[in-house]
N, C-alpha and C positions, 0 to 999 in steps of 0.2 A: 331067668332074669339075671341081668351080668350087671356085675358091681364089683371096682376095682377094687382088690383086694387091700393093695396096698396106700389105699387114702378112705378105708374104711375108721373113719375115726369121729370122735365127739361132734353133734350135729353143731350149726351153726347157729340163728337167731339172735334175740339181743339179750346183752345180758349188761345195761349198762343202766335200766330202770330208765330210761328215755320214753317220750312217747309217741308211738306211732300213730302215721296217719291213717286214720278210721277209712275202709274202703266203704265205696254206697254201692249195695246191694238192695234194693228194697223189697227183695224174694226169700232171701232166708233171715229164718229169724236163730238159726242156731249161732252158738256161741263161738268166738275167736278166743284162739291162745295168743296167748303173749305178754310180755312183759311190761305194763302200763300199770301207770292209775284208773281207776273208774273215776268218769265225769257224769254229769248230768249236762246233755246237750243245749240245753236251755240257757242263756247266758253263760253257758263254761264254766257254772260254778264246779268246784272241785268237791267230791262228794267228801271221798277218803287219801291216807297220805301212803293206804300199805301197796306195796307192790302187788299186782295181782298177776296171774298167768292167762286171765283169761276175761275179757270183756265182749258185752252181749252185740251183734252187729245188728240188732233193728235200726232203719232207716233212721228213727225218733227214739233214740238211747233211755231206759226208762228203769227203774228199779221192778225187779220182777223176784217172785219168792225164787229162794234155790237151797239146794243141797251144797256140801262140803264132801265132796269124795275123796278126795284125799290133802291132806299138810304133808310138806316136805319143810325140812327144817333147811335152811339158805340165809344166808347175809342179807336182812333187808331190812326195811323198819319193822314195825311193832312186835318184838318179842323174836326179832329175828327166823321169821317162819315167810313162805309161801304159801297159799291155800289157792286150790283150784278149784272154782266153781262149776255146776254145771246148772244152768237155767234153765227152770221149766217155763212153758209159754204155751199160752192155748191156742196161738195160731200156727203152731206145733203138730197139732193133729195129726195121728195120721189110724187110717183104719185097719181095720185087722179081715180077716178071712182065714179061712182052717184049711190047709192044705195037707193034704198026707197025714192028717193028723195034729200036726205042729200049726198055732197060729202066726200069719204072715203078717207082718205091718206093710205098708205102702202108702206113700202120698201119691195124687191125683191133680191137686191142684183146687183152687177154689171153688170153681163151678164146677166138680166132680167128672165124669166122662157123658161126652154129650156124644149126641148122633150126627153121624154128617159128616164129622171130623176124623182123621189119620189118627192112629193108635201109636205113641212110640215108646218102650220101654226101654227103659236106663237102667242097669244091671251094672253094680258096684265092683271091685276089687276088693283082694283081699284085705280082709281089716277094714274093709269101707261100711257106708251106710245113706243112707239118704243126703247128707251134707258132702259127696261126693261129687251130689249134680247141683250144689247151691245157684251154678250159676246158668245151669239152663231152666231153673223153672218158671222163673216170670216170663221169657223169652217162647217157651217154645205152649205155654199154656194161654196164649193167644190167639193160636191158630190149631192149635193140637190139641188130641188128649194124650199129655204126658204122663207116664206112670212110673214111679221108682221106687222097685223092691228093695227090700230088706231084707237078705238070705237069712235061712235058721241060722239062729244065735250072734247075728248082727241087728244093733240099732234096739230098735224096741221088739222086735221077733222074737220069739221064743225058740226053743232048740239048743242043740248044742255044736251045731256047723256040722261041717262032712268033710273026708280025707279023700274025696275023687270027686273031680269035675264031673262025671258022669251022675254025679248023686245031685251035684247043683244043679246040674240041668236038669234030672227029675222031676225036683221042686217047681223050678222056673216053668217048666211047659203045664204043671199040675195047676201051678197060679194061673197062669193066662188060662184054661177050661176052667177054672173057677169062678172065674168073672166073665165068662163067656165073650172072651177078644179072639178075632178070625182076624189071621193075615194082618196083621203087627209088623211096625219094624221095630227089629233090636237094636240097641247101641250097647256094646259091653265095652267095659276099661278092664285092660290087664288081663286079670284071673276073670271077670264078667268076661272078656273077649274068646276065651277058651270057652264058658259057657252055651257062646250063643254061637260059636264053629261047632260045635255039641249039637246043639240043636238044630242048627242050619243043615245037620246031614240025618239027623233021626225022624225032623220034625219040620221038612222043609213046606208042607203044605199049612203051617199053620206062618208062616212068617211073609212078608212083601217084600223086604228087605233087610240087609244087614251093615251096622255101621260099625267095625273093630279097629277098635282105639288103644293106643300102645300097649301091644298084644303081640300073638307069635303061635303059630300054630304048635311050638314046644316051648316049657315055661321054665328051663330047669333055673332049681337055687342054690346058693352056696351054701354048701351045708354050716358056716359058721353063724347063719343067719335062722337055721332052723335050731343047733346048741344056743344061741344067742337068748331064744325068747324062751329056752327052759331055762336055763340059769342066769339070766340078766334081763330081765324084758324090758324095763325101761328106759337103758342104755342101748340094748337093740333098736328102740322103738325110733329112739330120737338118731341112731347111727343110719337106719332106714331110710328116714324122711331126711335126709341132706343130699340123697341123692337121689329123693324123687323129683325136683323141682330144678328147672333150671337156677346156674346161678347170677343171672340177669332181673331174676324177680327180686320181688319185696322181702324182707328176713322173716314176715310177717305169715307168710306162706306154709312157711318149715313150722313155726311156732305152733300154727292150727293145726299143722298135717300131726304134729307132736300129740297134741293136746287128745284132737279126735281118735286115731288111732289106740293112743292108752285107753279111751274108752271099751274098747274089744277083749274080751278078754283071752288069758294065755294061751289056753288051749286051744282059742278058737280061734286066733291070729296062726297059730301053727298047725294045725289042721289045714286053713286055707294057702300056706305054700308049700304045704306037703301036696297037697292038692295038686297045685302048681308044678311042683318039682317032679310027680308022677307026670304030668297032661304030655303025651303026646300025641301028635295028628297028622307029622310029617311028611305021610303015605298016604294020608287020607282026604287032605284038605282042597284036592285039585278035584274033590268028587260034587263039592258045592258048588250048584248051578244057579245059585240066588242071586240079583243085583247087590253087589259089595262095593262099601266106601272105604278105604281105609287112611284112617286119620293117624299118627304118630307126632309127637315132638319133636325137633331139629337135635335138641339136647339131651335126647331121651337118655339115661344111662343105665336104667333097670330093662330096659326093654328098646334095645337101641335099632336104627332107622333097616340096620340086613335082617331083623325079624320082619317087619312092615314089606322092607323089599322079595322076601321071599312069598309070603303071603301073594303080593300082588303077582309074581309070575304062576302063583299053583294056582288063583282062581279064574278060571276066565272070563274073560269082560271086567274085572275088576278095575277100581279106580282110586289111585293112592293122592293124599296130597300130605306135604312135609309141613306143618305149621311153623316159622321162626320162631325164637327166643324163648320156646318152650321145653320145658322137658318130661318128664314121667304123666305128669298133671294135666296134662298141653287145656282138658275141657273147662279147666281153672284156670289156666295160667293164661291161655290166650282164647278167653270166653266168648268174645265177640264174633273171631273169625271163626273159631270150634263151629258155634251155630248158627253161622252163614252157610256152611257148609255141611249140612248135616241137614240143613232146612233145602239148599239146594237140591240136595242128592232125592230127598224125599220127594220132593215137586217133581223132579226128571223121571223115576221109578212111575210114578200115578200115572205122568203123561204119558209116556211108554206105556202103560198099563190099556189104559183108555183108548190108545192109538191101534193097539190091537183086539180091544174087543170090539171099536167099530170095523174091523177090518171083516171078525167071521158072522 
C-alpha cells in the first residue's frame, strides 16, 4: 500500500464543533464519528450541548442504550472531555457460526439467505468490519443474498486475527462450507482483495465470480505505519484514514473511518498489514481463470490505479473500471456507481453462465 511519506501527517476532519449534515443511509444502523451535537430528529430539539465524536446514523435518530469506551480529555464543553460512544442496536444483529473453531459473525440481511437468488460475499479490509459495506446492503439485499463476514478478531468475531493472507482465506472458504454456499461471487476491499485472489486460485470451483476493489496482487506497507500502531495507534489510526478517502468527500468520511477502525484492536490492525505487507501474488495472479471485475478509486492513494492496472493485464478476460472522485473507499465513497457495477458484472457472469449451459 503506497502512502506519501512526506504528507504523512495529523488526519483531517472537523475540529471546529460545527455540525454536519447527517448522511441518509437507511441500511446501516452503525454508528458515525464526528464531531457534533446529538439531536433528536423530531422537531430538532437539541438533546445535549457536549461535543460528541460520534452520532447514531439511523434513518429516524433515536436514543438507544450505549457504552463509553473511551474519554479523551479535548477543549470542549462540559468538563472539558470528549466521550465516544458506541451504540448497541438490535437491528444490529448479526449471527454467529463456528468456523475452525473460532466463532464467525456475519450479516445476511433481513430476509436471511433465500433460494433462487445469487450469493455475494463482501469480505472487509484490514481493520474493517461489517460497516465497511454500509452502503451496499439495502441495495444489493434486494435482489441478492448479500453476506458480510467478519474475519477472526474483527467486529463482533471472536479470535485474534492472522499474520498471512493465506490463514484469511482459510477461514473465508471454511465459512462459505459452513453455510453450505456453492459458487458465490466474492467482492474483497484491499487486504479482502488479496483474500479472495487467495481463493480464486486454491478454490476456484467454489466461486462464480470475482469482484477486487482497491487491491493489488502485492500489498506491501511502510513500515512506519506497522512501528506506528505499536507505539502510537491512535495517531496512526487517524494518520491512515486521511489518506484513505478522497479529498473531494465529506470530512465526515475520515471522522467514521477514525472512529470505526479504533474499534479493532492493536494487535489485530497489525497482524492484518503484516498480512498485507507479506501477500505476494505477482507470479501467480495470471493463473486465475474466473470472470474478474476490478473496481479501484481515481484517488486511490493506499492502493493507487498501476496496482488495478496490473491486475487487469495478468487476469485474462478481466474488466477494470476507474470510479471518479474516489479514493481508497471508492464502495463508500461512490456507492451508488460501486453497485451498478458490481450488480452489472454479476448479471453478465449468470448470462454467460446460462448461455453455455444451453449450449452443451
Amino acid at each position: 500500500m503506497d502512502l506519501p511519506s512526506q504528507e504523512f501527517a495529523p488526519s483531517g476532519g472537523r475540529t471546529d464543533g460545527s455540525i454536519a449534515g447527517r448522511e441518509t443511509e437507511p441500511d446501516s444502523p452503525s454508528f458515525h464519528a464526528g464531531t457534533n451535537l446529538l439531536w433528536r430528529e423530531v422537531g430538532g430539539e437539541k438533546i445535549s450541548e457536549a461535543r460528541l465524536l460520534v452520532y447514531e446514523r439511523l434513518p429516524r435518530l433515536r436514543l438507544l442504550s450505549f457504552d463509553i469506551i473511551r474519554v479523551k480529555r479535548k477543549g470542549c464543553a462540559l468538563g472539558s472531555r470528549s466521550f465516544l460512544f458506541r451504540f448497541r442496536s438490535k437491528e444490529d444483529f448479526m449471527p454467529i457460526v463456528s468456523v475452525n473453531g473460532t466463532q464467525i459473525s456475519y450479516w445476511t440481511g433481513r430476509k436471511g439467505i433465500l433460494e433462487g437468488r445469487e450469493t455475494v460475499l463482501f469480505i472487509h479490509g484490514a481493520g474493517g468490519g461489517q460497516y465497511s459495506w454500509s452502503y451496499q446492503k439495502g441495495y444489493f439485499e434486494k435482489d441478492f443474498n448479500p453476506i458480510i463476514i467478519e474475519l477472526p478478531g474483527h467486529g463482533e468475531s471472536k479470535g485474534e486475527g492472522e499474520e498471512e493472507i493465506a490463514r484469511y482465506a482459510e477461514h473465508t472458504g471454511a465459512f462459505l462450507k459452513a453455510l453450505g454456499l456453492q459458487r458465490a461471487f466474492l467482492v474483497g476491499h484491499s487486504m479482502g482483495g488479496a483474500i479472495v485472489q487467495t481463493l480464486a486460485l486454491s478454490h476456484p470451483e467454489m466461486i462464480k465470480g470475482v469482484v477486487l476493489v482497491g487491491t493489488g496482487a502485492r500489498l506491501k506497507v511502510l513500515p512506519m505505519i506497522l512501528s506506528g500502531i505499536k507505539d502510537d495507534f491512535e495517531e496512526t489510526v487517524r494518520r491512515i484514514n486521511q489518506f484513505v478517502y478522497s479529498r473531494k468527500v465529506s470530512p465526515m468520511f475520515i471522522e467514521r473511518g477514525i472512529a470505526e477502525m479504533l474499534q479493532c484492536r492493536p494487535e489485530v490492525l497489525y497482524g492484518d498489514f503484516l498480512a498485507c505487507d507479506r501477500f505476494d501474488l505477482m507470479n501467480e495472479i495470471e493463473k486465475i481463470v474466473l470472470p474478474t471485475l476490478i473496481l479501484c478509486g481515481e484517488d486511490d492513494q493506499l492502493t493507487p490505479l498501476k496496482y488495478s492496472q496490473f491486475l487487469r493485464t495478468r487476469i485474462k478476460g478481466s474488466k477494470m473500471e476507474i470510479l471518479p472522485e474516489a479514493g481508497h473507499m471508492v464502495m463508500m465513497e461512490s456507492s451508488q456507481l460501486f453497485n451498478e457495477k458490481v450488480n452489472g458484472f454479476t448479471e453478465e457472469v449468470v448470462k454467460d453462465s446460462r448461455r453455455l449451459e444451453s449450449r452443451e
